[in-house]
N, CA, C and O atoms as a MOPAC input file, in Angstrom:
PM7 MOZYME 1SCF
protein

 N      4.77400 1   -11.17200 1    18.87400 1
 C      4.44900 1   -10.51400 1    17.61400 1
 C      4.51000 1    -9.00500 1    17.76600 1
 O      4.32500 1    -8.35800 1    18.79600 1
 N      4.81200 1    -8.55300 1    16.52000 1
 C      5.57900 1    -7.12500 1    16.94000 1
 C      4.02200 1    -6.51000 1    15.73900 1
 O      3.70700 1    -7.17800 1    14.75400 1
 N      3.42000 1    -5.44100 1    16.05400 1
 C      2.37000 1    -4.88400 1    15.27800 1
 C      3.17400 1    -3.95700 1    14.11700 1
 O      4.00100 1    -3.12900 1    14.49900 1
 N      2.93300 1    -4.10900 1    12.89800 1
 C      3.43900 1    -3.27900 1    12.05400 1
 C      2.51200 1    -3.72700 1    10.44500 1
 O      1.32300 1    -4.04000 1    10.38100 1
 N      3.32300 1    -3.64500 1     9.49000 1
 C      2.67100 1    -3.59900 1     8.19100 1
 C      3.26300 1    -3.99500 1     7.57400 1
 O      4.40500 1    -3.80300 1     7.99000 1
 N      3.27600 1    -4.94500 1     5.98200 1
 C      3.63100 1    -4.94600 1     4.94100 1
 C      4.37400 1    -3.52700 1     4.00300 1
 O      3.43400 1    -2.76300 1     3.78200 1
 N      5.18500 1    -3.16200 1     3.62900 1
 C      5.44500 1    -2.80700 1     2.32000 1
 C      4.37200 1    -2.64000 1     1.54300 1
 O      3.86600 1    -1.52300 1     1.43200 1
 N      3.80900 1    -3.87600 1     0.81000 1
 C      3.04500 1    -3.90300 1     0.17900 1
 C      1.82400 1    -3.42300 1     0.46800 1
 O      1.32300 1    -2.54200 1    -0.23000 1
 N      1.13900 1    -3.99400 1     1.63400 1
 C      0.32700 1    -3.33200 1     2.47100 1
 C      0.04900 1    -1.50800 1     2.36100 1
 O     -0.99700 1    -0.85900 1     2.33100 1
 N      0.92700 1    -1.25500 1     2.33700 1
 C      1.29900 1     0.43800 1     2.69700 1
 C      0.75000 1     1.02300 1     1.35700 1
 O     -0.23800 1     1.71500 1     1.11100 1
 N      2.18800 1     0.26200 1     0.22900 1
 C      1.56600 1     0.71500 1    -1.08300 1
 C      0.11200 1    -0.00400 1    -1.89400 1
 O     -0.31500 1     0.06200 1    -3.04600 1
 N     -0.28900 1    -0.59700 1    -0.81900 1
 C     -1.16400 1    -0.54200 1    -1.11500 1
 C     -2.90200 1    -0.14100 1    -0.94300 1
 O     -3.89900 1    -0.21500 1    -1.66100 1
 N     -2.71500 1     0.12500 1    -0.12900 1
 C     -3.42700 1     1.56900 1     0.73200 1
 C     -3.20700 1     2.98800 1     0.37400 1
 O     -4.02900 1     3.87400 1     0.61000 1
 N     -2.21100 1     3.14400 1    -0.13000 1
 C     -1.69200 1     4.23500 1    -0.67600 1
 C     -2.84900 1     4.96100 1    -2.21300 1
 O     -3.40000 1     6.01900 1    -2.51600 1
 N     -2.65400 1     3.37100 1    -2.84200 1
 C     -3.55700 1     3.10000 1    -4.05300 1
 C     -4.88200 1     3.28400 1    -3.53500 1
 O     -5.45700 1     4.15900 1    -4.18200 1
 N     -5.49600 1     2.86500 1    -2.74200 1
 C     -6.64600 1     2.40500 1    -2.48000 1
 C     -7.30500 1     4.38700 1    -1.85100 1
 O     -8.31500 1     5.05300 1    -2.07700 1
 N     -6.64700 1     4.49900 1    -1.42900 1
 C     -7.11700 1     5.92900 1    -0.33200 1
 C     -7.08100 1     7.18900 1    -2.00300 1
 O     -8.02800 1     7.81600 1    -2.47600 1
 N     -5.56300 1     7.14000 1    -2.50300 1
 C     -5.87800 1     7.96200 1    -3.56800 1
 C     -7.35300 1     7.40500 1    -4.75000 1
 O     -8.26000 1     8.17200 1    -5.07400 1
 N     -7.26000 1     6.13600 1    -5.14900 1
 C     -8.69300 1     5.78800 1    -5.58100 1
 C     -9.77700 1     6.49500 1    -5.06900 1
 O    -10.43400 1     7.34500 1    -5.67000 1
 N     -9.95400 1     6.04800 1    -3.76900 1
 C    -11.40800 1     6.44000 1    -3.29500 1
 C    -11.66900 1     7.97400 1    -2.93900 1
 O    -12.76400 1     8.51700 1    -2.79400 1
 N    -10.23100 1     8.61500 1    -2.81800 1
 C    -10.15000 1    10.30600 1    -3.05700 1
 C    -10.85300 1    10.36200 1    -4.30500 1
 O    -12.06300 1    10.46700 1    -4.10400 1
 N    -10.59200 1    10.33600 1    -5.32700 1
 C    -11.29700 1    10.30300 1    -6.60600 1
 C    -12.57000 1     9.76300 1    -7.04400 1
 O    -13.02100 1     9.78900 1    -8.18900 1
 N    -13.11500 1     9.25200 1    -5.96200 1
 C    -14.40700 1     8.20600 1    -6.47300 1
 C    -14.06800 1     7.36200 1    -7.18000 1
 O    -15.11100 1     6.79100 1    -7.49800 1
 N    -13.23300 1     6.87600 1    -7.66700 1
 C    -13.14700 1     5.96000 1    -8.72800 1
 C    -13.49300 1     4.46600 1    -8.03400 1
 O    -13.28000 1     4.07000 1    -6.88800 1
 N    -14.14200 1     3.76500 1    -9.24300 1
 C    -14.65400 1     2.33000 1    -8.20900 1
 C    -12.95600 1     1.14500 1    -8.80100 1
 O    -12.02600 1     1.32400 1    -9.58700 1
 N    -13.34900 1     0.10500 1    -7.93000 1
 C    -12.19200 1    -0.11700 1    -7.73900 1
 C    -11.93200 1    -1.09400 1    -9.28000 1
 O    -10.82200 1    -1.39300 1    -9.72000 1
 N    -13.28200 1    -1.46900 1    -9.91600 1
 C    -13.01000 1    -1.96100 1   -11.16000 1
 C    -12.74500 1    -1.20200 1   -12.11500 1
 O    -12.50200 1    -1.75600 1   -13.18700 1
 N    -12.71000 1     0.02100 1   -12.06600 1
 C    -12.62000 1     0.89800 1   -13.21500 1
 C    -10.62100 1     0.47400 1   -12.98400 1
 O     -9.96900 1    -0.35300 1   -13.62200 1
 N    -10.26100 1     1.17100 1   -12.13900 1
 C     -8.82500 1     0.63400 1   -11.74000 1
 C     -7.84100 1    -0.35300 1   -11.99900 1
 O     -6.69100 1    -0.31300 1   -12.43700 1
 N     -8.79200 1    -1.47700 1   -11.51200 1
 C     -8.58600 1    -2.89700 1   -11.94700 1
 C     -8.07500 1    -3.19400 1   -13.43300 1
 O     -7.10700 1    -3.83700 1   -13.83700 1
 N     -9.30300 1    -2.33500 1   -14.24400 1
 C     -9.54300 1    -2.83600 1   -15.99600 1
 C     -8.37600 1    -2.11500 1   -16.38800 1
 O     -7.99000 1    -2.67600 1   -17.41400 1
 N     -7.64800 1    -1.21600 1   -16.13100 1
 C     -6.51700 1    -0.12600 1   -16.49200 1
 C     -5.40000 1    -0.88000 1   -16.48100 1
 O     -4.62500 1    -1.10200 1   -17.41100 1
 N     -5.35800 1    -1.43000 1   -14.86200 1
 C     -3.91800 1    -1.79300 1   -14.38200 1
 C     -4.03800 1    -3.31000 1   -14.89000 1
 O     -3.11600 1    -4.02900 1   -14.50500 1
 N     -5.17100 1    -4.01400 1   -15.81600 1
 C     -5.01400 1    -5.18500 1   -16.51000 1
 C     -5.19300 1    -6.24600 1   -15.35100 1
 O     -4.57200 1    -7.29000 1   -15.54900 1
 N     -5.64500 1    -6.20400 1   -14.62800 1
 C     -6.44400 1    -7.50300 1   -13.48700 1
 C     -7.79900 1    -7.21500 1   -12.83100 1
 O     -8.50300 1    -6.23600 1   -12.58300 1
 N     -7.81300 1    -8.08500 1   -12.72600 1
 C     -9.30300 1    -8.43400 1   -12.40900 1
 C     -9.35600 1    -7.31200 1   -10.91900 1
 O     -8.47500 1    -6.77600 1   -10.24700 1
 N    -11.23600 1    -7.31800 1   -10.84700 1
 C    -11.26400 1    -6.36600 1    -9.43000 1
 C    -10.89800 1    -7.37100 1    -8.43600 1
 O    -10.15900 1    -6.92400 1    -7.55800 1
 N    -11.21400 1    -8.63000 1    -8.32500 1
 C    -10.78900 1    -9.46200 1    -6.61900 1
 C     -8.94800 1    -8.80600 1    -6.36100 1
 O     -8.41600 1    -8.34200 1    -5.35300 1
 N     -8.25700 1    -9.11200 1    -8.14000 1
 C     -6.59500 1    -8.93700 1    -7.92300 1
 C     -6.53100 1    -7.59100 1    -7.06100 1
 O     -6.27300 1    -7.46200 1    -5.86400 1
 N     -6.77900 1    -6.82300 1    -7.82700 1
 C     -6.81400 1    -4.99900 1    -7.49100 1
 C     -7.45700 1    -4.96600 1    -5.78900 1
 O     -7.25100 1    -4.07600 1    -4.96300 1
 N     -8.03300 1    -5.85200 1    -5.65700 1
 C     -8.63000 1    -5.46900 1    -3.76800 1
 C     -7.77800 1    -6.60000 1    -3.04200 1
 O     -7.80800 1    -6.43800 1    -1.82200 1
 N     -7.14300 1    -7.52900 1    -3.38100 1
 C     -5.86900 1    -8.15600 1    -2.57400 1
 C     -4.46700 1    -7.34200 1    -2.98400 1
 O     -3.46100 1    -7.55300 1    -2.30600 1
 N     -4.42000 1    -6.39500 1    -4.12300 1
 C     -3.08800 1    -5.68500 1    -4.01700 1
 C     -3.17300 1    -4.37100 1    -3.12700 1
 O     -2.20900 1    -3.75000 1    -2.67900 1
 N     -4.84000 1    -3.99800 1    -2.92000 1
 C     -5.00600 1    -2.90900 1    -2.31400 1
 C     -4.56500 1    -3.35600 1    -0.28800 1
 O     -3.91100 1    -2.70700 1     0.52800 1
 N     -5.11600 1    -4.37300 1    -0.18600 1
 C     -4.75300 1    -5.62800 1     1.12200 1
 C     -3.74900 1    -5.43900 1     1.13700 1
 O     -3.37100 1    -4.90600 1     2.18000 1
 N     -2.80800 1    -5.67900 1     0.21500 1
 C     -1.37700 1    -5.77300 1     0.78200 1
 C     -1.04000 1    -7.71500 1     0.68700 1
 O     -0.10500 1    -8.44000 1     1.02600 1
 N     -2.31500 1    -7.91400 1     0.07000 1
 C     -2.15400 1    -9.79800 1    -0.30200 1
 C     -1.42100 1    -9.93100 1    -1.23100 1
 O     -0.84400 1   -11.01500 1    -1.14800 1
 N     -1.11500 1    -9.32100 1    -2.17000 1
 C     -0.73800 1    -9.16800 1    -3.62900 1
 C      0.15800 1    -7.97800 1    -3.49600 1
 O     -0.06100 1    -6.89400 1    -2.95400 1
 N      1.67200 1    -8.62000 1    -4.37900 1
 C      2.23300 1    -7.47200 1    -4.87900 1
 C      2.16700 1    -6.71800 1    -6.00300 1
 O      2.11300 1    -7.54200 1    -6.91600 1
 N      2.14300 1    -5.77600 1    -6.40100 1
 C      2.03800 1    -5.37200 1    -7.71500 1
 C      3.64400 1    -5.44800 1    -8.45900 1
 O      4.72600 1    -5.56300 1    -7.88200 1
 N      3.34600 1    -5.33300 1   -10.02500 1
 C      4.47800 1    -5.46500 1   -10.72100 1
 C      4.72600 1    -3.89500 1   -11.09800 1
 O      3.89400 1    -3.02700 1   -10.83300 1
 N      5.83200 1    -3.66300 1   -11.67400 1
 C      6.33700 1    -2.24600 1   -11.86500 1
 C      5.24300 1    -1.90000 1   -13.13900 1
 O      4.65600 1    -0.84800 1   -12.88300 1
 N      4.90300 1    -2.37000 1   -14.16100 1
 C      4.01400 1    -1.96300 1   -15.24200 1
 C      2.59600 1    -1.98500 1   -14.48900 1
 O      1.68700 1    -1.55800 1   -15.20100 1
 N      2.35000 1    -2.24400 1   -13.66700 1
 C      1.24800 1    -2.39300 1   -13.10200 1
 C      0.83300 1    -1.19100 1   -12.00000 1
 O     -0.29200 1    -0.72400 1   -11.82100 1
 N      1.99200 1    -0.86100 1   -11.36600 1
 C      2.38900 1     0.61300 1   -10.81600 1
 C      2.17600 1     1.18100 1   -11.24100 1
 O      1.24900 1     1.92800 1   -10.92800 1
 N      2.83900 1     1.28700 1   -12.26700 1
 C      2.90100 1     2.71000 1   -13.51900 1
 C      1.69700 1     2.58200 1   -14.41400 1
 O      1.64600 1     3.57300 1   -15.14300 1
 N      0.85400 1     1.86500 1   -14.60600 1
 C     -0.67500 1     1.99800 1   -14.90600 1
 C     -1.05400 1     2.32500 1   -14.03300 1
 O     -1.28800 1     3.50800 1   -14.28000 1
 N     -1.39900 1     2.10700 1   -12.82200 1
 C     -2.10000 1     2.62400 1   -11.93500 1
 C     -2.18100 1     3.90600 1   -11.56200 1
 O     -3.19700 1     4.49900 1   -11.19900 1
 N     -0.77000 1     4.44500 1   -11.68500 1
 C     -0.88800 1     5.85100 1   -10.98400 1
 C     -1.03300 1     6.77700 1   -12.29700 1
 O     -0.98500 1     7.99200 1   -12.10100 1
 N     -1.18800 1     6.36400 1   -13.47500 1
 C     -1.42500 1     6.92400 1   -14.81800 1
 C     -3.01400 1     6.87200 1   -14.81300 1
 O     -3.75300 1     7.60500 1   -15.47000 1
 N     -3.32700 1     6.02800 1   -14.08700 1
 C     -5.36000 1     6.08700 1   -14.08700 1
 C     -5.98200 1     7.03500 1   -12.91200 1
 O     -7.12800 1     7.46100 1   -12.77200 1
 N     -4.55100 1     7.24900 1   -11.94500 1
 C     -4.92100 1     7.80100 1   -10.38500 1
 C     -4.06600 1     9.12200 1   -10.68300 1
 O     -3.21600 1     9.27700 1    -9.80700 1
 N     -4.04600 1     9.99000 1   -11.53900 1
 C     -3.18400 1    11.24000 1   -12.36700 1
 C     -2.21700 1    11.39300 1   -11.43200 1
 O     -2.16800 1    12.56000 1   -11.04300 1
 N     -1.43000 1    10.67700 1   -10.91900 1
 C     -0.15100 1    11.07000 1   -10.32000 1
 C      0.81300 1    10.20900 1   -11.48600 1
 O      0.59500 1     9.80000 1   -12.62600 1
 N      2.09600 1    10.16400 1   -10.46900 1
 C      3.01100 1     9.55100 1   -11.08300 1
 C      3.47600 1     8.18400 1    -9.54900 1
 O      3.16200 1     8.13100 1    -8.35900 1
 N      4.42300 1     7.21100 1   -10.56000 1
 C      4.64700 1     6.43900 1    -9.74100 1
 C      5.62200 1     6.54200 1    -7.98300 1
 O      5.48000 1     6.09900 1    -6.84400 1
 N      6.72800 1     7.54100 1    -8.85500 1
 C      7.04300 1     7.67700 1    -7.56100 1
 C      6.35400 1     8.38500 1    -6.86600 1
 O      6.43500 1     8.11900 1    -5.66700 1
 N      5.39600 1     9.56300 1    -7.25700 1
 C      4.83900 1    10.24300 1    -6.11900 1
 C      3.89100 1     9.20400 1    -5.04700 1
 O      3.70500 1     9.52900 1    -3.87500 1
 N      3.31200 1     7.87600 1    -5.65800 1
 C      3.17200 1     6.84900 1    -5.02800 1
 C      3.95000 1     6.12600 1    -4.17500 1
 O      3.30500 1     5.95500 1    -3.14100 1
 N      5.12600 1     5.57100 1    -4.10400 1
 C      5.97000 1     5.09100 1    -3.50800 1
 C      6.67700 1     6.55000 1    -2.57100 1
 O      6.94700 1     6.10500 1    -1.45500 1
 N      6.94400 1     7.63000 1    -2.61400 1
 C      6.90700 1     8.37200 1    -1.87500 1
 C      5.82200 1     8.70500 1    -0.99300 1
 O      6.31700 1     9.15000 1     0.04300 1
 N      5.00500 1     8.69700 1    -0.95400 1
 C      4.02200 1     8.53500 1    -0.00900 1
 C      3.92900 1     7.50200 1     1.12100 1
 O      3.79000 1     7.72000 1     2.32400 1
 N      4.06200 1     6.04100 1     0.32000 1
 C      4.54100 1     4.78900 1     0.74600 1
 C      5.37300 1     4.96200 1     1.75300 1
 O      5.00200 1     4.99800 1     2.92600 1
 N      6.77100 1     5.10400 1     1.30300 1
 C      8.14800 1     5.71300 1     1.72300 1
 C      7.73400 1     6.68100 1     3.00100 1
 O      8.21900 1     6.47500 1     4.11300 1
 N      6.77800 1     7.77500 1     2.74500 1
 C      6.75400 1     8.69900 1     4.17500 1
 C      6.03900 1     7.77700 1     5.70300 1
 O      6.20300 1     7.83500 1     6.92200 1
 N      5.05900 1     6.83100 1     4.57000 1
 C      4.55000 1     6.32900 1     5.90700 1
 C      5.34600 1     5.28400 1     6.88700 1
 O      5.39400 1     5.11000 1     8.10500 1
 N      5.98800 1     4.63300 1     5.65500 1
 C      7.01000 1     3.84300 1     6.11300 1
 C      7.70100 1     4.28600 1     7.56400 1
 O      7.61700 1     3.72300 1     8.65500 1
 N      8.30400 1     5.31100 1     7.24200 1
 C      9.22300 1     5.82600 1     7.97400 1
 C      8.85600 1     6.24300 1     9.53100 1
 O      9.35800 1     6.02400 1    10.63300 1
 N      7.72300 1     6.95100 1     9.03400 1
 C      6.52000 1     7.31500 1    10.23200 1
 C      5.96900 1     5.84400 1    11.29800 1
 O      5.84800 1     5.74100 1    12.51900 1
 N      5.74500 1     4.90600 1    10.21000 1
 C      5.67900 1     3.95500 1    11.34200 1
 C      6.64900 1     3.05800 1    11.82100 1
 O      6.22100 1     2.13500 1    12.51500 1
 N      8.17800 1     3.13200 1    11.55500 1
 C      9.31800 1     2.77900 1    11.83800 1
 C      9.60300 1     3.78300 1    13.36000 1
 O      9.88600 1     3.37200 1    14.48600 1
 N      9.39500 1     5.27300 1    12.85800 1
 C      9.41000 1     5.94300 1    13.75200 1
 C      8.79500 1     5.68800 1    15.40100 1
 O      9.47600 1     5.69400 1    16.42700 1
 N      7.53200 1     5.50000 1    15.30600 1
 C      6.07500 1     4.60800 1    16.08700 1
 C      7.11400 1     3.51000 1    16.78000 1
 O      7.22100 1     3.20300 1    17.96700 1
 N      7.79300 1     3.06100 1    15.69700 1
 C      8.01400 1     1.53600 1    16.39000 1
 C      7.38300 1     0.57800 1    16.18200 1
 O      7.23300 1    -0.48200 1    16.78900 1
 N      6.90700 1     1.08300 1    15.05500 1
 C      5.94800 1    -0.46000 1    14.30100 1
 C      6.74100 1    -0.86100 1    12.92700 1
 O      7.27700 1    -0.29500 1    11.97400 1
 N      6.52300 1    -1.99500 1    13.33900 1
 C      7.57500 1    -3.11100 1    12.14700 1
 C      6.77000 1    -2.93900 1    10.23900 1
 O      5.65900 1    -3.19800 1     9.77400 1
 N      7.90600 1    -2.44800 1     9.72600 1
 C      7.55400 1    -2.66300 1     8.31800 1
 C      8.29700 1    -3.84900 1     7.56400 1
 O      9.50400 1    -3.73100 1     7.35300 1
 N      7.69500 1    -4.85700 1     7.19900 1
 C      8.18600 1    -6.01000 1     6.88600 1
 C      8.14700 1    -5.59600 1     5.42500 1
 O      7.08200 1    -5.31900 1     4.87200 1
 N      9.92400 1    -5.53600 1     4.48800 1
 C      9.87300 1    -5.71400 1     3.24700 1
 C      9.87000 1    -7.33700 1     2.45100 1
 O     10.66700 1    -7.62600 1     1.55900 1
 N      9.16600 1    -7.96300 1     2.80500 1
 C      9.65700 1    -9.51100 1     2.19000 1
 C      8.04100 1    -9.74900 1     1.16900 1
 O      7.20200 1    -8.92000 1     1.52400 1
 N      7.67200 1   -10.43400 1     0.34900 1
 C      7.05300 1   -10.06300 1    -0.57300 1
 C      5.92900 1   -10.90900 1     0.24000 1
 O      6.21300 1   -11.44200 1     1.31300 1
 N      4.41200 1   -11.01300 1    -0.43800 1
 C      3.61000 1   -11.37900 1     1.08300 1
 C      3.75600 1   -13.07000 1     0.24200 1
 O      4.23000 1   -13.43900 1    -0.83200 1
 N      3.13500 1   -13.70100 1     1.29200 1
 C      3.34000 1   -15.00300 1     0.51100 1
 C      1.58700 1   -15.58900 1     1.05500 1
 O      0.91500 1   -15.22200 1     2.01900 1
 N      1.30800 1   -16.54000 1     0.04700 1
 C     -0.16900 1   -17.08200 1     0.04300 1
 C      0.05600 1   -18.20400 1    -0.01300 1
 O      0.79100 1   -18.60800 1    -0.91400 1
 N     -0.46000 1   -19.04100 1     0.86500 1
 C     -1.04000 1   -20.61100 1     0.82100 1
 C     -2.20000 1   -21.15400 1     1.14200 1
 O     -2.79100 1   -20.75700 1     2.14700 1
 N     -2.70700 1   -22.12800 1     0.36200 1
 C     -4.51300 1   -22.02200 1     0.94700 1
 C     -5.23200 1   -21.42500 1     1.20000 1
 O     -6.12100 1   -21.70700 1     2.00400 1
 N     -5.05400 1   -19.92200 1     0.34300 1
 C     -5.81400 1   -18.46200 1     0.38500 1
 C     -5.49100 1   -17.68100 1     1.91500 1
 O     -6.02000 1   -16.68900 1     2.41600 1
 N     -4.64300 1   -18.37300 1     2.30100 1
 C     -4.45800 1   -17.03700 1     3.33100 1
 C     -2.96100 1   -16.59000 1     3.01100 1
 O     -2.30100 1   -17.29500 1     2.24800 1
 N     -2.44000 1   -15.51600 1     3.53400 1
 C     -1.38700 1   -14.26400 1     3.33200 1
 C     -0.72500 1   -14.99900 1     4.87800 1
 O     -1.29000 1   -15.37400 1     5.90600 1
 N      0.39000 1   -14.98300 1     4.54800 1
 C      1.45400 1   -15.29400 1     5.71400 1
 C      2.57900 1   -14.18800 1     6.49900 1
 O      3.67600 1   -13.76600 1     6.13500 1
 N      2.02000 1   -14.02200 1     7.34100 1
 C      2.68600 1   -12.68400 1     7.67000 1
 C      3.55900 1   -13.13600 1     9.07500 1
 O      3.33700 1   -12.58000 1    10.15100 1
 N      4.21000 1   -13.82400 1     8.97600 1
 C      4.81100 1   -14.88000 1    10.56400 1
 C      5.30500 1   -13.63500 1    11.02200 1
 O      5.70700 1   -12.72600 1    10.29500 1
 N      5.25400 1   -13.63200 1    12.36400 1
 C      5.35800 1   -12.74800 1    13.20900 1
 C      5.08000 1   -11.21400 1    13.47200 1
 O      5.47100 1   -10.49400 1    14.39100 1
 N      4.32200 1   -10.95500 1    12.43200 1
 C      3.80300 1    -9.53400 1    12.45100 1
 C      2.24000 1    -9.52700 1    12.32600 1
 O      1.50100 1   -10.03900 1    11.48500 1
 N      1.91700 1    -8.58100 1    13.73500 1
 C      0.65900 1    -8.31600 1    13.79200 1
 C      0.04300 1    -7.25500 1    12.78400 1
 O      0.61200 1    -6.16800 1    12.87800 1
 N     -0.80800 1    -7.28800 1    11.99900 1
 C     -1.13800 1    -6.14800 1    10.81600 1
 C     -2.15700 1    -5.67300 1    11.26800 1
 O     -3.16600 1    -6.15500 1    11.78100 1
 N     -1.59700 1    -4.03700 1    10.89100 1
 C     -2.38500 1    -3.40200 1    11.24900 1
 C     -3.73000 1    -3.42100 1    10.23500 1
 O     -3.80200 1    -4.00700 1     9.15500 1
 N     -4.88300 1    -2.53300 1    10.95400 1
 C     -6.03000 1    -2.75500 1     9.86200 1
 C     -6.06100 1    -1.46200 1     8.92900 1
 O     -5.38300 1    -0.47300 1     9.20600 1
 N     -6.87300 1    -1.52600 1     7.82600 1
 C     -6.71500 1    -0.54900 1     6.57600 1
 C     -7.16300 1     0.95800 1     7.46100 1
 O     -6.79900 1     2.07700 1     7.10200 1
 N     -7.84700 1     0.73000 1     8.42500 1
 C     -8.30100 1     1.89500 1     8.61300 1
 C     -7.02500 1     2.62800 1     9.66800 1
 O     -7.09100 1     3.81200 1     9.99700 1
 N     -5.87800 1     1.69900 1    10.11500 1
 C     -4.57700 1     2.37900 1    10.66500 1
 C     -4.04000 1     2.61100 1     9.85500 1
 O     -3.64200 1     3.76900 1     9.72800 1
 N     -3.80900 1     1.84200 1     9.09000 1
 C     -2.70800 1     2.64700 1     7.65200 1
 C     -2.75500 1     3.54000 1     7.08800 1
 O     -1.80200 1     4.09700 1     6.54200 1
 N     -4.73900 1     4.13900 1     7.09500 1
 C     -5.08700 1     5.15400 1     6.28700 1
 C     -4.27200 1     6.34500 1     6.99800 1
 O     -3.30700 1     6.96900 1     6.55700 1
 N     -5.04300 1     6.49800 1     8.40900 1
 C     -4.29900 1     7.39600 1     9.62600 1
 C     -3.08400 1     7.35000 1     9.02600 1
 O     -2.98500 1     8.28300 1     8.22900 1
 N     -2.01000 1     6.59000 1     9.07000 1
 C     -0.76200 1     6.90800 1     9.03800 1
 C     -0.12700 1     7.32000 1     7.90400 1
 O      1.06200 1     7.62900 1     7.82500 1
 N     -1.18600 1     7.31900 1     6.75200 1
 C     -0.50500 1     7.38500 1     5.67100 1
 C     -1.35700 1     9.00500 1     5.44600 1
 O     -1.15100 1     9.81600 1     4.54300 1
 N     -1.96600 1     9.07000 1     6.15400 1
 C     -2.90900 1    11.23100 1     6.14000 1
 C     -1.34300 1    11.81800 1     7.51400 1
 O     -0.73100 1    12.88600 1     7.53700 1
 N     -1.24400 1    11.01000 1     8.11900 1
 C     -0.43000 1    11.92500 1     8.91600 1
 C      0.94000 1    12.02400 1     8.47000 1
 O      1.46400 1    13.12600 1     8.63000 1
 N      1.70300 1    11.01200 1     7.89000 1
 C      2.95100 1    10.75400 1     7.40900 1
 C      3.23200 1    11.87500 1     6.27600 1
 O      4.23600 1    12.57300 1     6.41600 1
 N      2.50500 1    12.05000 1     5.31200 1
 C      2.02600 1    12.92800 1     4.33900 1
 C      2.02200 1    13.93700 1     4.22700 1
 O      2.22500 1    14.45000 1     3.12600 1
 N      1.69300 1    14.93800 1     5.77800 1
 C      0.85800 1    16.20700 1     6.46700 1
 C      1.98200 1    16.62100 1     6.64400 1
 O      2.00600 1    17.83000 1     6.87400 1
 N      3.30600 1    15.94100 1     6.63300 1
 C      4.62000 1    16.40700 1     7.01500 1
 C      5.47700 1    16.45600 1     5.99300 1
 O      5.19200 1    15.97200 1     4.89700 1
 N      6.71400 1    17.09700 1     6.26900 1
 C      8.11700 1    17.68500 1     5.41900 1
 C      8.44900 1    15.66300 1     5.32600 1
 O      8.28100 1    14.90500 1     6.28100 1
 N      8.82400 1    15.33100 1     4.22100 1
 C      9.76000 1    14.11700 1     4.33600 1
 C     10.85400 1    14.12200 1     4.65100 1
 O     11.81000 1    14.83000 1     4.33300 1
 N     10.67600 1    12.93500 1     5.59700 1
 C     12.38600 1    12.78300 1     5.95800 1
 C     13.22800 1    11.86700 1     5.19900 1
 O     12.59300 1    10.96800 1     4.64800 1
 N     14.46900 1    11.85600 1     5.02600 1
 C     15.69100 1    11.15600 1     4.18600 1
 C     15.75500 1     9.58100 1     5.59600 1
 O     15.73700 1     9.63800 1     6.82600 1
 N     15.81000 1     8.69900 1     4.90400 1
 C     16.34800 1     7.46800 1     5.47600 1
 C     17.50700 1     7.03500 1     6.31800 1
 O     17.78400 1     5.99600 1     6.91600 1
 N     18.04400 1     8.11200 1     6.16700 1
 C     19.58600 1     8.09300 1     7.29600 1
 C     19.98900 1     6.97600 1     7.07000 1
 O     21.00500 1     6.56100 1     7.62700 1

């Protein structure tokens, strides 16, 4: 097993770190982006993907914009590609309430945060 992260995961930490920059609780969030708070703390997990209208509410409640979200995403991405840690784009999948992540060790919210304050702190790089 190779240690790395979800996609989703990323952007969704992304959400979660700008939230709690703001104080905002995570149901106020939730009621905006039209799901429940459990949905909004498994999309913040990285259990749940979000939909594009659901994006774009969100970062309309979190005063950015969407891509400046997915750019962020995008920097950490890269940063932990860089590392050498695996970013799995495949959408997460659930059975019997658990998240299936075959062969990737995930990292925990409190590594992603790190990587997503340090990824950030820097000039972005282009995807080559």
């Amino acid at each position: 097993m190779q240690a790395g992260s979800t996609y989703a995961a990323i952007v969704g930490a992304v959400i979660a770190n700008k939230r709690e920059s703001l104080k905002m609780p995570q149901g106020d969030l939730a009621e905006h982006v039209g799901v429940g708070q459990p949905a909004l703390s498994r999309i913040e997990k990285g259990e749940s993907a979000l939909t594009i209208d659901q994006l774009a509410r969100a970062a309309q409640k979190l005063g950015t914009s969407p891509s400046a979200l997915l750019a962020e995403a995008d920097n950490t991405a890269l940063t932990m590609i860089e590392q050498n840690l695996l970013v799995s784009y495949e959408k997460p999948k659930r059975s019997a309430g658990k998240v299936s992540t075959k062969g990737l060790l995930l990292l925990g919210s409190t590594a992603l945060a790190a990587l997503i304050y340090a990824a950030n702190r820097r000039e972005p790089k282009s995807p080559d």
